[in-house]
N, C-alpha and C positions, 0 to 999 in steps of 0.2 A: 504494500500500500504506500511506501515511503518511495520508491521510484528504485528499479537498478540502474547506478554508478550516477545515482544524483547524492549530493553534500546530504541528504537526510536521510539514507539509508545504509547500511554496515553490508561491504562489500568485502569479498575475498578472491582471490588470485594466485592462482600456484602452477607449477610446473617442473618436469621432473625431464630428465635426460639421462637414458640408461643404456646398456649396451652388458650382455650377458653370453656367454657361449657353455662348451662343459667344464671348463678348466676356470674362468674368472668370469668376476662383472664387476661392476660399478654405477651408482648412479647417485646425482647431484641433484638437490632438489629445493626448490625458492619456491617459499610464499607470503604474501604482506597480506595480514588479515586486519582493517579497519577493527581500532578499540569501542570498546561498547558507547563508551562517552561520546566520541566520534571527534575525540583531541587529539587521535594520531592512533600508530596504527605498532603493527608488532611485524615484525620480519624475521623469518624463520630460514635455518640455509640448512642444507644437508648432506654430509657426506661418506657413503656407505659402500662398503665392496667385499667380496667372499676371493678364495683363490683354493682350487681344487687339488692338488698338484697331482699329477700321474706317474706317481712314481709310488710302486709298493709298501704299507706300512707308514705310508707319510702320513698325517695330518691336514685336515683342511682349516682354513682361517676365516674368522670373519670378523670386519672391524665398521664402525661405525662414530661419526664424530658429526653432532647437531648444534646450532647456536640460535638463539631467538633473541632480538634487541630490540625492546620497548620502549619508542618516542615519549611517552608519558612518564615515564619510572626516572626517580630521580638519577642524577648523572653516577651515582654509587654502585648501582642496584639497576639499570639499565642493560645489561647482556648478562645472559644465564648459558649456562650448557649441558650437555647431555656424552658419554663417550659408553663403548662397548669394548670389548676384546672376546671372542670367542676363538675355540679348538673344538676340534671334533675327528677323535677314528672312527672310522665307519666299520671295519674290521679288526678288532682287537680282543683278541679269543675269540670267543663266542658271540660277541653282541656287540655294540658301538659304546664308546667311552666319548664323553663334553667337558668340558670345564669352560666357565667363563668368568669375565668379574667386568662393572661398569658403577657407573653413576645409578646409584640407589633413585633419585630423582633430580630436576634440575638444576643446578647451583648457580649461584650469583658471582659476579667477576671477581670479588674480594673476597667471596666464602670456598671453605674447603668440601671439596665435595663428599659425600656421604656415600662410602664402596657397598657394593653387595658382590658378591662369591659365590660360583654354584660349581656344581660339579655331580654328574651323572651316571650309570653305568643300564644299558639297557639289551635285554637278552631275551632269547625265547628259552617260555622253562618248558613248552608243550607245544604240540598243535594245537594252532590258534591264540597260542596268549602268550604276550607279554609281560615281564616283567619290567621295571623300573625305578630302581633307588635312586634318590635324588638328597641331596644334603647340601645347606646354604648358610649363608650369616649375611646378616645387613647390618651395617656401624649407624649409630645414632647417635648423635653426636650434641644432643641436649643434655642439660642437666641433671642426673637420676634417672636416667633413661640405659640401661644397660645393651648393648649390642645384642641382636635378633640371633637365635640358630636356630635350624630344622630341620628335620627328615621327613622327607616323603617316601611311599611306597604307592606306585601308581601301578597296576596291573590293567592291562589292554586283552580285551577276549573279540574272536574275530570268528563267522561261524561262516 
C-alpha cells in the first residue's frame, strides 16, 4: 500500500554470484535491506566457498565469512560479522566424520566474538538407519553465564 521503491515503503535488494563444479564453488553475495524507521538501511556482503579435493582420505573444507553494516547504529556498533570453518570425511571407517567451529552469533567491530565447536561422527548401525553422535560447546561470554556443552544422539531410519 506504501508504493514499491517509493521513500515510504521498506524495500530490499540482493544478489548473489556463484559458480560450483564437483571439486569447489564459491559465491558472493550483497544485499541492502531498507531499516524499518526508513533512516537508512543495513548492507549485508557475503562470502562463502567448499573445496572437495580428489584425492583419497582427504578432507573437504568449507569456509564462510558475512558482514552487515548498519547506516543507523552508532559509528561503535555499526558493522557486525559472522565466520565458519568447516571439515568433513566423507569416508572415515565406516561412516563420515565433521568438525567445525564459527561465530556462535553476530558480533560487533569492537566485540569478541562468541565460538561454538561441533564435531560429528555418522555411521550406518543397520539397514536403513543411521546413527549420529554429535557433541558441541558455545562460549558465553556474559556475566555468570557459564559456556554451553552437548550431546546429541540423532538416529535417521529410512524404509
Amino acid at each position: 500500500s506504501k508504493g514499491i521503491l517509493t521513500d515510504e515503503g521498506l524495500d530490499a535488494f540482493g544478489g548473489q554470484l556463484a559458480f560450483s563444479n564437483d571439486t569447489f564453488g564459491v559465491s558472493v553475495t550483497w544485499a541492502n535491506i531498507e531499516n524499518a524507521d526508513l533512516a537508512g538501511s543495513t548492507v549485508s556482503t557475503g562470502l562463502n566457498a567448499y573445496y572437495t579435493p580428489e584425492i583419497s582420505n582427504f578432507p573437504s573444507l568449507s569456509v564462510g565469512f558475512e558482514t552487515n553494516h548498519d547506516d543507523t547504529a552508532s559509528s561503535d556498533d555499526d558493522e557486525s560479522s559472522h565466520y565458519f570453518v568447516g571439515i568433513q570425511w566423507d569416508e572415515l571407517g565406516n561412516g563420515t566424520f565433521g568438525a567445525a567451529l564459527g561465530s556462535k552469533a553476530p558480533y560487533n567491530e569492537n566485540a569478541d566474538a562468541e565460538v561454538m565447536y561441533e564435531a560429528f561422527y555418522s555411521y550406518n548401525y543397520a539397514d536403513g538407519m543411521t546413527i549420529t553422535p554429535i557433541v558441541y560447546v558455545k562460549e558465553n561470554a556474559a556475566d555468570n553465564v557459564d559456556d554451553e556443552t552437548g550431546i546429541i544422539l540423532k538416529t535417521t531410519f529410512s524404509f
